[in-house]
C-alpha positions as CSV (number, residue, x, y, z in Angstrom):
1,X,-29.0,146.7,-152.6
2,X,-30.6,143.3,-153.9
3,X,-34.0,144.8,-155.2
4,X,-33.2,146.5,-158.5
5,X,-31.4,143.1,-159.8
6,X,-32.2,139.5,-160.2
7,X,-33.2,137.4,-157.8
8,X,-30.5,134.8,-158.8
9,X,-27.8,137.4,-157.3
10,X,-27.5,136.9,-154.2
11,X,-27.4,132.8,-154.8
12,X,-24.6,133.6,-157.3
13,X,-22.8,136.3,-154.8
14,X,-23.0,134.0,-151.4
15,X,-21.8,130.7,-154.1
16,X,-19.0,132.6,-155.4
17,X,-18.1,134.5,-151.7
18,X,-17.6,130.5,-150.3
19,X,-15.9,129.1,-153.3
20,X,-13.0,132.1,-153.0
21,X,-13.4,131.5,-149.0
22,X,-11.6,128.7,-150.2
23,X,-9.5,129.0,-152.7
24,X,-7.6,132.2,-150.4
25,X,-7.6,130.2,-147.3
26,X,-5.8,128.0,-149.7
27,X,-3.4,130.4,-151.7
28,X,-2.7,132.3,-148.6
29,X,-1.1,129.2,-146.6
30,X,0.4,127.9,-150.0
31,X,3.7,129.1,-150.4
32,X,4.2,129.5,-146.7
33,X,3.7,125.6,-146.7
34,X,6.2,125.0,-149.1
35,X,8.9,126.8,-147.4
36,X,8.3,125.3,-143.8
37,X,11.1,123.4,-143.3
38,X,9.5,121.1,-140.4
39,X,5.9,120.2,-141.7
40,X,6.0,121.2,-145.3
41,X,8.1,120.8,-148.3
42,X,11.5,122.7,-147.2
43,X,11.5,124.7,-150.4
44,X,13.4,128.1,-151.7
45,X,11.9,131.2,-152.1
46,X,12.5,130.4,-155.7
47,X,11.0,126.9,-156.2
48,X,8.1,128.0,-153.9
49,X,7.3,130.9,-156.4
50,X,7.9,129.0,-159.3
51,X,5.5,126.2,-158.0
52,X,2.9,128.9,-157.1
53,X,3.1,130.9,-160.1
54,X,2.5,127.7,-162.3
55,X,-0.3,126.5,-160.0
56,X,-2.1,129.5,-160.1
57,X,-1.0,130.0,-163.7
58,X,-3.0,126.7,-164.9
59,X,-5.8,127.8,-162.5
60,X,-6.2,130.5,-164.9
61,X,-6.0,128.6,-167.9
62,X,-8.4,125.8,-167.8
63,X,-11.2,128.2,-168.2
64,X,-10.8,128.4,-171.8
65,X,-11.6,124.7,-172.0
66,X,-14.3,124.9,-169.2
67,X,-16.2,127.9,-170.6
68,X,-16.3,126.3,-174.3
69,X,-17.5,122.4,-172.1
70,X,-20.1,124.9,-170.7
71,X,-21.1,126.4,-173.8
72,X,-21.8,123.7,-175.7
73,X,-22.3,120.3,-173.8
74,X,-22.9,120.7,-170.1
75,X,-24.4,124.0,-169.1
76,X,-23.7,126.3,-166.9
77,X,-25.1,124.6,-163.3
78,X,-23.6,121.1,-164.3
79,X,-20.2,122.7,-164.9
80,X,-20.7,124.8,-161.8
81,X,-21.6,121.8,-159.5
82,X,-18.5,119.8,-161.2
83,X,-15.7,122.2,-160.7
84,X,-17.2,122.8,-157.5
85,X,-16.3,119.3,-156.4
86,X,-13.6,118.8,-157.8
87,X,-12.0,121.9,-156.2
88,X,-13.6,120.9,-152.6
89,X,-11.9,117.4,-152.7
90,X,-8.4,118.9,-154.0
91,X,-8.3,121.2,-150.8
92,X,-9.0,119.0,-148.3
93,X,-5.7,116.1,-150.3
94,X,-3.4,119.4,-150.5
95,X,-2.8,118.8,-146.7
96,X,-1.5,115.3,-146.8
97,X,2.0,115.6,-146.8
98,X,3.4,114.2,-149.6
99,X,4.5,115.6,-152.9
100,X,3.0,113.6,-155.7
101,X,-0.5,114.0,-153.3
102,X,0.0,117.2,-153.5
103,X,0.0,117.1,-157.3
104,X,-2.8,115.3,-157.7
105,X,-4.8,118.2,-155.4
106,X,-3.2,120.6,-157.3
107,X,-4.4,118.9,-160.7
108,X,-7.9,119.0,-159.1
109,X,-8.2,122.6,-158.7
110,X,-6.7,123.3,-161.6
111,X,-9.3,121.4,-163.8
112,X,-11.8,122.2,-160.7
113,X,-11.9,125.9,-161.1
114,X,-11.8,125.8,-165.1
115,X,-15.6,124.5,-164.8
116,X,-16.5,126.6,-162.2
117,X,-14.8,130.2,-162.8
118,X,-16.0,130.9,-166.1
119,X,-19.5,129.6,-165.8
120,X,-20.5,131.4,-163.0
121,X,-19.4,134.5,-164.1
122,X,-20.8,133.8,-167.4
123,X,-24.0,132.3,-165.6
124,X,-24.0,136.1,-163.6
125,X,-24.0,138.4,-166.9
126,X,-26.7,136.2,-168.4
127,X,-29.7,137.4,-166.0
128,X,-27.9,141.1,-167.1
129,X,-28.7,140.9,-170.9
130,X,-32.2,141.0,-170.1
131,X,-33.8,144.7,-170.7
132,X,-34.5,145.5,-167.6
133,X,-31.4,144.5,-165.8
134,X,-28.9,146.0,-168.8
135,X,-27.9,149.4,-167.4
136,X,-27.1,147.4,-163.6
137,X,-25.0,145.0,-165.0
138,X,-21.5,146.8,-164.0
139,X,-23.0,148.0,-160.7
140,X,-23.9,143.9,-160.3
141,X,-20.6,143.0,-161.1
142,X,-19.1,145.2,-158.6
143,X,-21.5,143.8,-156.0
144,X,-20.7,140.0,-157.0
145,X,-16.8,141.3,-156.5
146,X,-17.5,142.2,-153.5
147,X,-19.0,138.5,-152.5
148,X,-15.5,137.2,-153.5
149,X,-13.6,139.5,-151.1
150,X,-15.4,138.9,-148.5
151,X,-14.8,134.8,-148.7
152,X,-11.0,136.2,-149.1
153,X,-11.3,138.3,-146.4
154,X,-12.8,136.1,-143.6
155,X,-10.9,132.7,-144.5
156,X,-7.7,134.2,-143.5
157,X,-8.5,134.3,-139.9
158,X,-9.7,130.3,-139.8
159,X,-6.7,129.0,-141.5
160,X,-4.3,131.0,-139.0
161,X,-6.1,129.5,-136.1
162,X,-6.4,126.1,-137.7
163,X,-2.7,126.3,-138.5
164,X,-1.8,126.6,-135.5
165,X,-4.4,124.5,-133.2
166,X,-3.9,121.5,-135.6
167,X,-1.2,122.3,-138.9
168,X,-1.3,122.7,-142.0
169,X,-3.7,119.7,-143.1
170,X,-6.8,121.3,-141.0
171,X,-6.8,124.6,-142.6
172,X,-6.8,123.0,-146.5
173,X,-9.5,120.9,-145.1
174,X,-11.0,124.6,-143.9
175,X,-10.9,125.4,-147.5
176,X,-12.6,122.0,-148.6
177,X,-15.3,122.7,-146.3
178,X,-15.9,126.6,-147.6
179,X,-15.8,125.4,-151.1
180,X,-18.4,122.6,-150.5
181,X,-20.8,125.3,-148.7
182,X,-21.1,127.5,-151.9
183,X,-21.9,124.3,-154.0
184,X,-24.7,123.8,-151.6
185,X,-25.7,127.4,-152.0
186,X,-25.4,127.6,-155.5
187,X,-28.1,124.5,-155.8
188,X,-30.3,126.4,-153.1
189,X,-30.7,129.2,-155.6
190,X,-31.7,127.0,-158.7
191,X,-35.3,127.9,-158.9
192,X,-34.1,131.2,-159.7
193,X,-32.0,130.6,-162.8
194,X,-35.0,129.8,-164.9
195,X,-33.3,128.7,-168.8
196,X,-30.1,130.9,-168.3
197,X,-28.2,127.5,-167.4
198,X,-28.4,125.7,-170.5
199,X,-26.3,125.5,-172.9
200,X,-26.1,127.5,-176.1
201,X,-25.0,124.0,-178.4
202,X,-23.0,123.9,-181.6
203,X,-23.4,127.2,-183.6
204,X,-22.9,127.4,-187.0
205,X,-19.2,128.7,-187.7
206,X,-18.0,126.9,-184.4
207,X,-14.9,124.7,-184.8
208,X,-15.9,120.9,-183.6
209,X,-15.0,119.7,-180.2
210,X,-12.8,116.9,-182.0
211,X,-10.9,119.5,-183.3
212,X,-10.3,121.8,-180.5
213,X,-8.6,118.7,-179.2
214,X,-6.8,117.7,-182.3
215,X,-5.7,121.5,-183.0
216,X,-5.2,123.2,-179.5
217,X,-5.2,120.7,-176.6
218,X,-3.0,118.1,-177.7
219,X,-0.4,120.8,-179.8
220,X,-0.4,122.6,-176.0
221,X,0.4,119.3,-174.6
222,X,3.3,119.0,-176.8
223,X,4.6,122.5,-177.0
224,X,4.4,121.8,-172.9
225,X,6.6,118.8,-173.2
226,X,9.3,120.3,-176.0
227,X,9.3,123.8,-173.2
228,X,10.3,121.5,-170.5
229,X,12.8,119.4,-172.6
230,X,14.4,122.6,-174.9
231,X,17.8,124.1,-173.3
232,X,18.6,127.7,-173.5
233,X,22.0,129.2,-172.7
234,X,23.6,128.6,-168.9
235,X,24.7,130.7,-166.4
236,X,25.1,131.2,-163.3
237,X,21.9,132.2,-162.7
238,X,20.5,130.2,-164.6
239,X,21.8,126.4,-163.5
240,X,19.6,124.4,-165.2
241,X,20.1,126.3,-168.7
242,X,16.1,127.1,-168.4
243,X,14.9,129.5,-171.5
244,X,13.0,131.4,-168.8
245,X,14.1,130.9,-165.7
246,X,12.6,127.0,-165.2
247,X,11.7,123.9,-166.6
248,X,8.0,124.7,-165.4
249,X,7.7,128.5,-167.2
250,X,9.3,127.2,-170.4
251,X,6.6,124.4,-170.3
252,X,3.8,126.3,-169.7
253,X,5.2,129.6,-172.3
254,X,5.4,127.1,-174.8
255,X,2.0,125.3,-174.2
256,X,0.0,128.4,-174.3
257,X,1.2,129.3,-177.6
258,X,-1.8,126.9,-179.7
259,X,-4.3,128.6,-177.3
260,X,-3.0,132.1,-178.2
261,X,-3.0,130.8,-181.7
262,X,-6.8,129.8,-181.3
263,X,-8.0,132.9,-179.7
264,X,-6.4,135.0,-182.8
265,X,-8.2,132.4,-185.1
266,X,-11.6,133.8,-183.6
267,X,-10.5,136.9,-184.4
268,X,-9.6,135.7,-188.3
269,X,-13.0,133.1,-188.9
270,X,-15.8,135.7,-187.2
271,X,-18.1,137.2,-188.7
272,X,-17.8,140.8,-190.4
273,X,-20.0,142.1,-187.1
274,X,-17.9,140.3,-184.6
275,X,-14.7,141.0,-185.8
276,X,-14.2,144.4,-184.0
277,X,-15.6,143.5,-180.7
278,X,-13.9,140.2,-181.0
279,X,-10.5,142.2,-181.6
280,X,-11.4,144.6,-178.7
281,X,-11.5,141.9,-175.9
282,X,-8.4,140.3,-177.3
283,X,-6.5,144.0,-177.0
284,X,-7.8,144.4,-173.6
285,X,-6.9,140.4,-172.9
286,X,-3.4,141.7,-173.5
287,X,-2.9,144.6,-172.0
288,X,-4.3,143.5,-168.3
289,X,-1.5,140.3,-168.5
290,X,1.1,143.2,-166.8
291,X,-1.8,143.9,-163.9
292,X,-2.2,140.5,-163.1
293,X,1.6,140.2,-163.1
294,X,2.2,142.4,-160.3
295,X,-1.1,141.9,-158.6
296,X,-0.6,138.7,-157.8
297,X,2.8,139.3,-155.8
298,X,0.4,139.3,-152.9
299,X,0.9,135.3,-152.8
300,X,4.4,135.3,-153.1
301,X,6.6,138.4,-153.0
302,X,4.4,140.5,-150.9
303,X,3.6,137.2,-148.4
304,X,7.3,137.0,-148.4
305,X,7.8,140.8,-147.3
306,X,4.9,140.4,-144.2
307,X,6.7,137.2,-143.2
308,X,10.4,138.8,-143.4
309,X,10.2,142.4,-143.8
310,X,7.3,143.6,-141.5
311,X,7.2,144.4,-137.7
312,X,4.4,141.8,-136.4
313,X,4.8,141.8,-132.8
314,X,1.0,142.5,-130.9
315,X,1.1,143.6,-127.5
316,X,-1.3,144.9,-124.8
317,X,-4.9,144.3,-125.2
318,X,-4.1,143.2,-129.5
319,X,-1.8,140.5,-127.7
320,X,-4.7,139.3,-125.6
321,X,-7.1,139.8,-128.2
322,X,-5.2,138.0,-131.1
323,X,-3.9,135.3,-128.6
324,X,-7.7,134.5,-127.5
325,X,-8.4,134.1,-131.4
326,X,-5.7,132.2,-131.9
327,X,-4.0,134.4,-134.1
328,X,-0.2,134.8,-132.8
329,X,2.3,132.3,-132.3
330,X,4.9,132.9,-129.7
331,X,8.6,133.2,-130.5
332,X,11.3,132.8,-127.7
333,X,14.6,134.9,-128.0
334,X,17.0,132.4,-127.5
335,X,19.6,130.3,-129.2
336,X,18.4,126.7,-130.6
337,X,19.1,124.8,-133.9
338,X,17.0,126.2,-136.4
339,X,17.8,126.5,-140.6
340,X,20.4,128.6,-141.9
341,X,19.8,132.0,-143.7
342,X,21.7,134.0,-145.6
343,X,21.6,137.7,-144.8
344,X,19.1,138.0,-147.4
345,X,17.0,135.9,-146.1
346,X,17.9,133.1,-148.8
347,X,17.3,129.6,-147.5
348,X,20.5,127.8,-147.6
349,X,20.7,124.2,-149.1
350,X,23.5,121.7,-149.9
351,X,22.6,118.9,-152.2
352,X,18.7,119.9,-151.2
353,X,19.3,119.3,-147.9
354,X,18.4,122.4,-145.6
355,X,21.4,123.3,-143.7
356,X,21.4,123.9,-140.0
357,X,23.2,126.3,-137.3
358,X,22.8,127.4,-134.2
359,X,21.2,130.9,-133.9
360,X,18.5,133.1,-132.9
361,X,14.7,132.5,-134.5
362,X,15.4,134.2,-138.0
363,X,12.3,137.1,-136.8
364,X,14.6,138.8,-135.1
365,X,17.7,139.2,-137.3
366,X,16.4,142.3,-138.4
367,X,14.6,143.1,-135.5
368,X,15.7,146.8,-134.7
369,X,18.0,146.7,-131.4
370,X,15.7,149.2,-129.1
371,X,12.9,146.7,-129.4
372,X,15.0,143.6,-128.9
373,X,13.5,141.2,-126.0
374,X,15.5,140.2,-123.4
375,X,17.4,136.9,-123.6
376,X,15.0,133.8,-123.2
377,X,12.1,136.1,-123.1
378,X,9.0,135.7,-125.6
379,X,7.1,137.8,-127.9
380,X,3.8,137.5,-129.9
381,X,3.5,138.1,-133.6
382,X,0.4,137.8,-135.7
383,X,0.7,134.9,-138.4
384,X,1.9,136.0,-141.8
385,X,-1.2,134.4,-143.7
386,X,-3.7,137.3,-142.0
387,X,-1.8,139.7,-144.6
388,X,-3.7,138.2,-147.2
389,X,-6.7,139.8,-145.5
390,X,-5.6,143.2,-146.5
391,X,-6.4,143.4,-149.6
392,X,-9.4,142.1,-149.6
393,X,-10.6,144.0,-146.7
394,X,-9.9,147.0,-148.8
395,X,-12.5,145.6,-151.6
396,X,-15.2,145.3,-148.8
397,X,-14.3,149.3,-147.7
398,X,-14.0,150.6,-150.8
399,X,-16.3,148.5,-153.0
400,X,-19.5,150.6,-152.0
401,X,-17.9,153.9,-152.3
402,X,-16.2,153.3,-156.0
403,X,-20.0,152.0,-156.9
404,X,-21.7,155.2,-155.4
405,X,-19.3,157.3,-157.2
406,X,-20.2,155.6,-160.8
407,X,-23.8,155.8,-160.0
408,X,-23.4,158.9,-159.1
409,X,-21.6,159.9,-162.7
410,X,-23.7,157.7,-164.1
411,X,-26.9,159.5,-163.3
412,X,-25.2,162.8,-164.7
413,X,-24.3,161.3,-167.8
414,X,-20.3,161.4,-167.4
415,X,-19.7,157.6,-166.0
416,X,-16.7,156.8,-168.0
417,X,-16.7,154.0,-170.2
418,X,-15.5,150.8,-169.3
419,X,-12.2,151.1,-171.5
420,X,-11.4,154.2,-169.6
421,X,-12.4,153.1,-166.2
422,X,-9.5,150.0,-166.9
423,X,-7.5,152.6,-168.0
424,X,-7.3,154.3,-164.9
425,X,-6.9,150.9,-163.0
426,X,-3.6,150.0,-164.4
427,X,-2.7,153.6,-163.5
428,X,-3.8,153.7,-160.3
429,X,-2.2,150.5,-159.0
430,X,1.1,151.6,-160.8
431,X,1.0,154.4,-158.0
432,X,1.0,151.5,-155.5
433,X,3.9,149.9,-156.4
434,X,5.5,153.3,-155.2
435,X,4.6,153.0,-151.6
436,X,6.4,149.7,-151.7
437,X,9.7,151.3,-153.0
438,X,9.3,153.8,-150.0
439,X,8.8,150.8,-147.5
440,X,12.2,149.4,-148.6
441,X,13.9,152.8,-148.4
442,X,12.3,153.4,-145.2
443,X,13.4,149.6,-143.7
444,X,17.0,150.6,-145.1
445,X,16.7,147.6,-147.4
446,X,15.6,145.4,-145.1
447,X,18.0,145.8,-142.4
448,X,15.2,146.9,-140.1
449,X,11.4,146.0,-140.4
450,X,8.7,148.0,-141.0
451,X,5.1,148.9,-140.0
452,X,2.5,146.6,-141.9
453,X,0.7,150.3,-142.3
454,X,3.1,150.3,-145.5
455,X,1.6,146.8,-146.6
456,X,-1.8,148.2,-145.4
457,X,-1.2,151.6,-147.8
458,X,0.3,149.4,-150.8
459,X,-2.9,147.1,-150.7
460,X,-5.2,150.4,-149.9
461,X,-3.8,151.8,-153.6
462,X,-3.8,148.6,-155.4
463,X,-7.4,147.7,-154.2
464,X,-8.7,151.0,-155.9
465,X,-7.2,149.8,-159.0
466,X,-8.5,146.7,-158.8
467,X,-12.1,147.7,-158.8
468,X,-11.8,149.8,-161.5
469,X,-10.5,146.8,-163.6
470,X,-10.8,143.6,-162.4
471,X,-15.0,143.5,-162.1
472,X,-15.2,145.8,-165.5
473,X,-13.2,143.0,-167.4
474,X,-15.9,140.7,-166.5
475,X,-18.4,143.3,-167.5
476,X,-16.4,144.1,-170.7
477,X,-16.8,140.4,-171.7
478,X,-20.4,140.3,-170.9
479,X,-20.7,142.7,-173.0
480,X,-19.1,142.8,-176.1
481,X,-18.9,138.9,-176.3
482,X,-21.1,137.4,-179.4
483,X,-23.5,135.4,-177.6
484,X,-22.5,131.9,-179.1
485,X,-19.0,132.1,-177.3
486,X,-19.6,134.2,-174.4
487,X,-18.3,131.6,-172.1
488,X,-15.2,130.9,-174.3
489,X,-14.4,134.7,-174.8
490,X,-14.5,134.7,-170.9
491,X,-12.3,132.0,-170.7
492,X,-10.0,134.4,-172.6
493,X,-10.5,136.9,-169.8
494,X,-8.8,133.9,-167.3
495,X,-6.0,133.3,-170.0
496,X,-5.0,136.5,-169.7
497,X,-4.8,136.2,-166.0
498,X,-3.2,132.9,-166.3
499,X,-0.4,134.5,-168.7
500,X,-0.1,137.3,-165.7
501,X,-0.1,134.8,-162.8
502,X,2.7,132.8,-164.5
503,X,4.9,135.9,-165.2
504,X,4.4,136.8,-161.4
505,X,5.6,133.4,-160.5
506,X,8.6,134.0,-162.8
507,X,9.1,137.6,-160.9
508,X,8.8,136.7,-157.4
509,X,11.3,134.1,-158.4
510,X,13.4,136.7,-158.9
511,X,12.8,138.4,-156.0
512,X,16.6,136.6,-154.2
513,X,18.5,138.0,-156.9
514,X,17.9,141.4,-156.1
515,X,20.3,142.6,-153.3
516,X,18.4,145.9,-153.0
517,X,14.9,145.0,-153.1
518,X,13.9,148.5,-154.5
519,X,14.8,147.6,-157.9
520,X,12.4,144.4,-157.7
521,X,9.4,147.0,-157.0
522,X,10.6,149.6,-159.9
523,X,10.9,146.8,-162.6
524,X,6.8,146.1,-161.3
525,X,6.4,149.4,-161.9
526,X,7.5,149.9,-165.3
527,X,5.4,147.0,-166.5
528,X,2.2,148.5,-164.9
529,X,3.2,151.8,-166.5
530,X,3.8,150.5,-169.6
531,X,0.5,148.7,-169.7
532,X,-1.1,151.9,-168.2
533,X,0.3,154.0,-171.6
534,X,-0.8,150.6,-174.0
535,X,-4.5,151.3,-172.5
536,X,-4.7,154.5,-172.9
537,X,-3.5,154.1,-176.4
538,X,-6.1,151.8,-176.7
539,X,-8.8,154.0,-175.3
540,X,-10.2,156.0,-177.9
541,X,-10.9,152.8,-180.7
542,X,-12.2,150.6,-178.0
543,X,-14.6,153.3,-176.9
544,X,-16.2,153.2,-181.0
545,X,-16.7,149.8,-181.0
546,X,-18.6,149.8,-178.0
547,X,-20.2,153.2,-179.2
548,X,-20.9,151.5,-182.0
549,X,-23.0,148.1,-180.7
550,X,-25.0,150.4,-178.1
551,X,-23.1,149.7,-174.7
552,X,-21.1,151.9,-172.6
């Protein structure tokens, strides 16, 4: 697999595969965290998805400013080694339990992962503009995909265990530990990067760093600060007279707007020869916001179905084997003092205090009645975090079977181009949304759980959309990027996502105010659709540029 590409891959791949070993162990535990009433934060489905969608949100975003530090003052493996740090020492404070710590951590992956996201990706298509490597570089994208979902795949199991054995602290402090190990890798590989690390420095045309700050940083910080101050109309759902749904969206809404602003501005200043490839990325940019929307759910919404919604009892030999690995937890069918639920599942609070009652573990409240245990009896259910692992098991499966089958069209002349192939992404993972509306149907709305096999199918569907999108964005960039702001037209890549994460916060917010939880998956649908018909639209003129600048 390594042979036909650069020696600096499999540095890059193993780097990258720790550093998301990390940040899922992380993202997996996050929201489940929040909402423990005993050792976390006691939180609502909603403020928990409105925290996560922000966090993950600004995640995203700082990669505009990281790839353009990068580009022009740092370099790529200074940027890399930063962001690597700073993201290791924010995993291992996220455990300490206490809310402005928490903050803080969360401020240091957010600025973490803006130096090291972009960069390395960035750092990756620069060994594939060389001659030799040109035609590979979507099949090494796919490959360096892969090295992320198998960090997301593995992690799962060691913060479950750790989770367990020791709490919540031990398995951040997991993630710490992964994200150190691929900034040691990364540095193993160095002798391979040869000049591709340095930066590319001022370019004529570029707008000064003093004015980046002037123009777009500090007009974000205050379009942040009026989003979070501005009132919009109350009601009952919305308390707090929020213009979409929370302080924290309208804040962040409103601060992206300069950096929207900026990336048009690209399009505006370029050169006559950059124009249309500049405008192609920023139509693409766009479209994928309403993927990364619903993708994301996996966090929130869809963590929130496993934990809920999904039968997880192990018996037999999985029992034995899940409980020797220290993946189960034991629940006892009896009556205790536990928080109080409403029949949706909605945490019940009075002045933000959790209120108690006197009840069975909330598991079994829709637990059907043939399988209920006896009374004081105990059952094992696998930990809701190993969900996570789903999806990107799926990427490891599949990943070698979706790059065979472009190689294979590839060597006949008819591998579609990458336009089309993102196309069919948003398409595809439409179709999954489906299964979801059928798992709800099936579970009678929730009054009965259901087999994970319907989480298993949804991720199965999704995945296959994924790869033909998510890696071929990165490509796309690579690609079609003018060289003196490949980094920064990257980091518009990652605003897209960021705009996408932040709406799925805002929609798995939503997710209590839906009594039949079918409509929450149809309204995921008809964004993904719509997006899908956008694309396609979008197709035919994205294809000529590319055409037109010799790349497929």
């Amino acid at each position: 697999m390594w042979k036909s590409h650069p020696k600096a891959l499999p540095f890059l791949f193993l780097s990258e595969m720790w550093e998301r070993f990390g940040y899922y162990l992380m993202i997996g535990i996050f929201t489940l965290y929040l909402k423990d009433v005993e050792a976390g934060f006691a939180m609502t489905e909603k403020e928990a998805s409105d925290l996560y969608g922000t966090f993950i949100a600004l995640v995203f975003l700082t990669p505009f400013i990281g790839g353009l530090v990068a580009d022009r003052y740092l370099g790529y493996k200074k940027s890399i080694v930063i962001g690597g740090l700073m993201m290791g020492a924010g995993y291992f404070m996220m455990g300490i339990h206490n809310i402005t710590m928490l903050y803080v951590a969360m401020t240091l992956v957010i600025v973490g992962n803006g130096f090291f996201k972009p960069n390395i990706s960035t750092l990756l298509g620069n060994f594939y503009n060389d001659e030799q490597y040109k035609e590979k570089k979507d099949e090494g994208y796919n490959i360096f995909y892969m090295g992320i979902n198998i960090g997301a795949f593995i992690c799962n199991f060691f913060g479950a265990a750790l989770q367990i054995l020791l709490g919540w602290q031990y398995a951040f402090m997991a993630a710490g530990v992964g994200m150190f190990i691929g900034v040691i890798v990364f540095l193993l590989g160095t002798k391979h990067y040869g000049d591709k690390t340095e930066k590319k420095g001022f370019q004529q045309g570029d707008m000064p760093f003093y004015k980046i700050v002037l123009f777009i940083l500090l007009p974000s910080i205050v379009f942040g600060i009026i989003g979070w101050l501005i009132k919009g109309v109350q009601s009952d759902i919305n308390t707090d007279s929020a213009i979409f749904g929370s302080d924290s969206t309208d804040a962040f809404i409103f601060a992206c707007i300069p950096v929207i602003f900026f990336y048009g501005s690209l399009y505006f200043k370029a050169k006559v020869e950059d124009k249309r490839p500049i405008g192609a990325l920023l139509s693409i940019f766009a479209v994928v916001i309403l993927f990364w929307a619903v993708f994301k759910l996996n966090g929130s919404a869809l963590n929130t179905w496993a934990d809920r919604y999904t039968d997880r009892q192990v018996t037999g030999t999985t029992e034995k084997v899940f409980s020797a690995l220290v993946l189960s937890k034991e629940l006892t069918y009896e009556k205790t003092e536990t928080e109080l639920y409403d029949e949706q599942f909605r945490l019940q609070k009075e002045n933000g205090e959790v209120k108690k009652t006197v009840d069975y573990p909330v598991y079994f409240r829709n637990t059907s009645k043939e399988t209920l245990p006896q009374e004081g009896s105990k059952i094992s259910v696998w930990v809701t975090s190993l969900s996570q692992s789903i999806n990107p098991g799926w990427v490891i499966i599949l990943t070698p079977l979706v790059v065979a089958f472009f190689t294979y069209l590839r060597a006949r002349k008819k591998e579609p181009s990458t336009p089309t192939k993102i196309a069919f992404g948003l398409l595809i993972s439409a179709l999954s949304v489906l299964v979801m509306v059928a798992a709800v149907q099936i579970g009678n709305n929730g009054a009965e759980k259901v087999s994970v096999w319907w989480l298993v199918a949804n991720y199965g569907v999704i995945t296959i959309g994924e790869l033909f999108l998510s890696p071929m964005g990165l490509s796309v960039v690579s690609k079609l990027s003018p060289k003196n702001i490949t980094a920064l037209m990257m980091g518009g890549w990652f605003l897209s996502t960021s705009i996408g994460n932040k709406l799925s916060g805002v929609l798995a917010s939503m997710w209590d105010t839906y009594d039949d939880k079918a409509n929450f998956f149809w309204i995921n649908f008809g964004l993904l659709m719509f997006a899908t018909v956008l694309m396609f639209a979008l197709v035919k003129n994205l294809n000529k540029v590319m055409r037109d600048h010799g790349i497929n």
